[in-house]
C-alpha positions as CSV (number, residue, x, y, z in Angstrom):
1,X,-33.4,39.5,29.2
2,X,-36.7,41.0,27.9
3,X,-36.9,43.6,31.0
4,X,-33.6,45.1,29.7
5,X,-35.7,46.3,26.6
6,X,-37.0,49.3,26.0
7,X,-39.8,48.2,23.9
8,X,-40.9,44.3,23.9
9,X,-43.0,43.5,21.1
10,X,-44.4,39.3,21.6
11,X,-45.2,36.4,19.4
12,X,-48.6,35.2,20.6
13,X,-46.6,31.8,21.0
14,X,-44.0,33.0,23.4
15,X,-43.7,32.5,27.2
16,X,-41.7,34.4,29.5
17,X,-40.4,33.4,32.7
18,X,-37.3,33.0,35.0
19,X,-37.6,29.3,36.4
20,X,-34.3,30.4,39.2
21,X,-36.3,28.1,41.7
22,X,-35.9,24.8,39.8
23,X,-32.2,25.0,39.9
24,X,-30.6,24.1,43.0
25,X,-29.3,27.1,44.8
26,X,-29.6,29.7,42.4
27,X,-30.6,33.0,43.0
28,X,-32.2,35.8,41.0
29,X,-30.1,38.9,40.7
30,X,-30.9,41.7,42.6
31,X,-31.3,43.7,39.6
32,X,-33.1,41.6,37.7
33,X,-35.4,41.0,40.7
34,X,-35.3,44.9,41.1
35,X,-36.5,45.3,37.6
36,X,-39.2,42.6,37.1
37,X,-41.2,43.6,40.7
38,X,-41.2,47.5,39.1
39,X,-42.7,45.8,35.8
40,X,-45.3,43.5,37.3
41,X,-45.5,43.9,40.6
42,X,-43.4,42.8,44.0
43,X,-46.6,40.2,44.9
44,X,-46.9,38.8,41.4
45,X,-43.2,38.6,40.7
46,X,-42.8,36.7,44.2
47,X,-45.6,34.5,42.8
48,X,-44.0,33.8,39.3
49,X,-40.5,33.2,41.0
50,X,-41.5,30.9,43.4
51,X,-43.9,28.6,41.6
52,X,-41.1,28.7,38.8
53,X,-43.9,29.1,36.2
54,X,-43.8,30.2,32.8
55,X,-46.3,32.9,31.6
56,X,-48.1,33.0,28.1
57,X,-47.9,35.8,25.8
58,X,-51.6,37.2,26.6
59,X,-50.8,37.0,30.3
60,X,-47.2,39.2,29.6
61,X,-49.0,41.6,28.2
62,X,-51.8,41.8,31.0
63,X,-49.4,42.4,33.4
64,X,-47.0,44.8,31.5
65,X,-44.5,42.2,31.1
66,X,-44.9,43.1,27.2
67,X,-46.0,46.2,25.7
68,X,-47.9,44.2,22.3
69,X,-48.4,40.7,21.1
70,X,-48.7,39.6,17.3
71,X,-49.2,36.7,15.6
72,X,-45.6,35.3,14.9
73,X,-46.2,36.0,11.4
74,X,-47.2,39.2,11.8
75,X,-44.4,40.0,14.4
76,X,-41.4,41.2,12.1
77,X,-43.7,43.9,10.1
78,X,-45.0,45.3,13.4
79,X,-41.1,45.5,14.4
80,X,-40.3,47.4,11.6
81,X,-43.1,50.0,11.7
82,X,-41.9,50.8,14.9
83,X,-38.9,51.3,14.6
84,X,-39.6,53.4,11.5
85,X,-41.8,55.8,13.5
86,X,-38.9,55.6,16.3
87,X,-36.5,57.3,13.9
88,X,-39.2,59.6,13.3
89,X,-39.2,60.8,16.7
90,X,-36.5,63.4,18.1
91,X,-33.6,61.5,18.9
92,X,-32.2,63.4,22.1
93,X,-35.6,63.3,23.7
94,X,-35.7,59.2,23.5
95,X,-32.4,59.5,24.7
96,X,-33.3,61.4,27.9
97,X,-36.5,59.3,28.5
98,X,-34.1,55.9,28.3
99,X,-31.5,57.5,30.7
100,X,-34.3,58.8,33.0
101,X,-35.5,55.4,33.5
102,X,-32.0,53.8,33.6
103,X,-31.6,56.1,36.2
104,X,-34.9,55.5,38.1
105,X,-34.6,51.5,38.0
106,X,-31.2,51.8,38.9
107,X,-32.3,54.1,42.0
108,X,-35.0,51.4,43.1
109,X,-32.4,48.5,42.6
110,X,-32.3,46.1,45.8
111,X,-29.3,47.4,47.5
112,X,-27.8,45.3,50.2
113,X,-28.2,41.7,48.6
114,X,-25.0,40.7,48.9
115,X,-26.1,38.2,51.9
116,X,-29.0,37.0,49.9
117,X,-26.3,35.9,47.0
118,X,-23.9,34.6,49.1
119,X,-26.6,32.7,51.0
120,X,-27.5,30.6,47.7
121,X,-23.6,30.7,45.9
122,X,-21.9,29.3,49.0
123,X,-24.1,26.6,50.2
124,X,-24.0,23.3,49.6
125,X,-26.8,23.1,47.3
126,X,-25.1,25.0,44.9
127,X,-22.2,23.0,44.9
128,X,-24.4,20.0,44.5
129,X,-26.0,21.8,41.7
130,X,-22.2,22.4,40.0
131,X,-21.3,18.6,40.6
132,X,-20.8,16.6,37.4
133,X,-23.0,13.9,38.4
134,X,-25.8,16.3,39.2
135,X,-29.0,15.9,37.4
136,X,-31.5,16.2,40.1
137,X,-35.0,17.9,38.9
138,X,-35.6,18.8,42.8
139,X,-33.2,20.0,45.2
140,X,-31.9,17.2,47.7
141,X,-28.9,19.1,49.3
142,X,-29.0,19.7,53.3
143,X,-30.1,23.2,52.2
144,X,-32.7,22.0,50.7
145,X,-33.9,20.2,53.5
146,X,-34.0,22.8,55.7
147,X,-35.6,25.5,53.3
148,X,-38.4,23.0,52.9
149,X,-38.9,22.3,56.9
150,X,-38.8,25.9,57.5
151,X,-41.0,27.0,54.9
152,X,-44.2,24.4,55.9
153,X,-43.3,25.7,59.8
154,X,-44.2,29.7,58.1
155,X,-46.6,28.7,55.4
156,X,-49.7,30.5,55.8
């Protein structure tokens, strides 16, 4: 949710992340995907997606994740001198900047996903996932499987 901001301002104690690989056939939108390889990166937002990690508040802001990180207690006055000095600031040129980068993200958005989705909605991991008796931490459907024999066949 944070990459839809258009400022994000941290507590030194938060951690950002989208663990999509620990759920059983889940996929990451394309333009959520789209939007968090144009913040940090198609290599390092391949690396957070796949190992499922979580990254610290100091490590956001390293790799542009965040733009600032306070101490919590510190974190609602720095909000609100912001946004002071934002209503400072000439309202139809924000306005242009925010559309002109809705416009650009929206040009760079993966186009032609709809096999990727499908490919993870309609398999049977996914419908092992939905199952009321599901609780697994690690996916065991047939997918599954196969993912995992075809990915130590590539690994490099």
């Amino acid at each position: 949710m944070s990459l839809a901001c258009d400022l994000r301002i941290a507590a030194s104690h938060a951690r950002f992340g989208a663990p999509v690989a620990r759920t059983l056939g889940n996929c990451t939108a394309p333009l959520a995907f789209t939007l968090f390889a144009n913040t940090v990166g198609p290599v390092r937002a391949r690396n957070i997606l796949l190992t499922a990690r979580l990254v610290d508040a100091s490590e956001a802001r390293a790799i542009g994740l965040v733009d600032e990180v306070h101490p919590g207690e510190q974190l609602l006055g720095r909000v609100t001198e912001l946004a002071g000095h934002l209503t400072e600031l000439a309202p139809l040129t924000l306005a242009a900047v925010k559309e002109a980068t809705r416009r650009v993200t929206r040009a760079a958005a993966l186009r032609d996903a709809e096999d990727i989705i499908l490919s993870c909605y309609l398999s049977e991991d996914f419908k092992e996932a939905c199952a009321p008796s599901s609780r697994s931490a690690r996916p065991t459907g047939k997918a599954a499987e196969e993912t995992r024999a075809t990915n130590a066949d590539e690994s490099c």
